[in-house]
C-alpha positions in Angstrom: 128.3 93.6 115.7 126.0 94.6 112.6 123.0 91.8 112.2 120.9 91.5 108.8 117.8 90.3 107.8 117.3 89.4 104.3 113.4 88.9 102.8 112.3 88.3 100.0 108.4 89.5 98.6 108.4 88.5 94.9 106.0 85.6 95.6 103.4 87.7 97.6 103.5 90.2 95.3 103.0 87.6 92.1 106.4 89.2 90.9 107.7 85.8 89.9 111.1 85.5 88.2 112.3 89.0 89.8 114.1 89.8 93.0 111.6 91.3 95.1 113.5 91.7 98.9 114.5 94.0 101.8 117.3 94.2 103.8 117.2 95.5 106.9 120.5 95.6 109.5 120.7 96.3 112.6 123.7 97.7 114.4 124.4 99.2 117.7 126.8 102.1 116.6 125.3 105.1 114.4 129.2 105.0 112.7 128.5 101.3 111.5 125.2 102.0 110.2 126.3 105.1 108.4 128.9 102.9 106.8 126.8 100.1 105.9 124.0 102.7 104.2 126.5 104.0 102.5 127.6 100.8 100.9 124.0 100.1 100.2 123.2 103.5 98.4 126.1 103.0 96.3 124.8 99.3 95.3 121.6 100.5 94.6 122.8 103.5 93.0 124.9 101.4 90.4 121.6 98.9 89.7 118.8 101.4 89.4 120.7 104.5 87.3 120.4 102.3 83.9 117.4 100.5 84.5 116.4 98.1 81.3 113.8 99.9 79.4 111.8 96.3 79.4 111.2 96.3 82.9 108.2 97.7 83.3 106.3 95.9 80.1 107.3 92.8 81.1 106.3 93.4 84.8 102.9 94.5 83.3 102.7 91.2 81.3 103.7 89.0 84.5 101.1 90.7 86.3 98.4 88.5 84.1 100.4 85.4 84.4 100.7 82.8 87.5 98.9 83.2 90.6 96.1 85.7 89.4 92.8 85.3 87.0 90.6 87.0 85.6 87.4 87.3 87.5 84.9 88.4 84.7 83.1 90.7 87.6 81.8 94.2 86.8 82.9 97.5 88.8 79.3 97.5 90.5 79.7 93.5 91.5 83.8 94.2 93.1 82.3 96.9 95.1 79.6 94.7 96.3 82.4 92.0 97.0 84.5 94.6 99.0 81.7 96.3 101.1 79.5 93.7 101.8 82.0 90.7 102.0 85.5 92.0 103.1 86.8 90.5 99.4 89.0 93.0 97.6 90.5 92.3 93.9 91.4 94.8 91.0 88.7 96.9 89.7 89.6 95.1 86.6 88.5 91.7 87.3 91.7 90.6 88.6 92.0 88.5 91.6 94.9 86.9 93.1 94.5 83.2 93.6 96.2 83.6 97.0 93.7 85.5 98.3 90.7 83.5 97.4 90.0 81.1 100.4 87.4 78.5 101.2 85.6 81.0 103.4 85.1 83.6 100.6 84.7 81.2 97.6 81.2 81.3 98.3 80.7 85.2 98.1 82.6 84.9 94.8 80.4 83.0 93.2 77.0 84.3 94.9 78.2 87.9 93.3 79.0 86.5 89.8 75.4 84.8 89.5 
């Protein structure tokens, strides 16, 4: 008997609109999983040899969109954040939504004033 496990990560990693997942399987003879990764390679083989030139740009543009701003904090004031307070964001600015809790909110703010 071969078991699978299907997840998907597109959400957690603000990906939206693409299909973020893993698949992992489980099987109790080595001949049934060297059948099944063999099936696998050749599905991923056939989806990532042409690869749409767009991808990437419009992964870079999603990346601004949806569940992460734009902080407005300096490099010196996201280091502050990260040592002092545990908070970690981009050293750009950007924050993910997600990640910004009523217990850090505070720290946040106290940084940016």
């Amino acid at each position: 008997m071969v078991v699978g496990c299907a997840q998907s990560f597109a959400k957690n990693m603000g990906l939206y609109g693409h299909r973020v997942r893993c698949l992992s399987v489980l099987g109790k003879v080595q001949q049934q999983a060297m059948i099944v990764r063999s099936q696998l390679q050749r599905l991923a083989r056939a989806m990532y040899s042409s690869p749409l030139i767009r991808v990437k740009a419009e992964w870079i543009e999603e990346l601004k969109v949806g569940m992460v701003c734009y902080s407005g904090l300096n490099c010196k004031q996201i280091d502050l954040l990260a040592r002092d307070f545990g908070v970690h964001m981009n050293r750009d600015g950007h924050v993910s939504l997600a990640g910004i809790t009523t217990r850090n909110v505070y720290y946040l703010r106290r940084v940016s004033s």
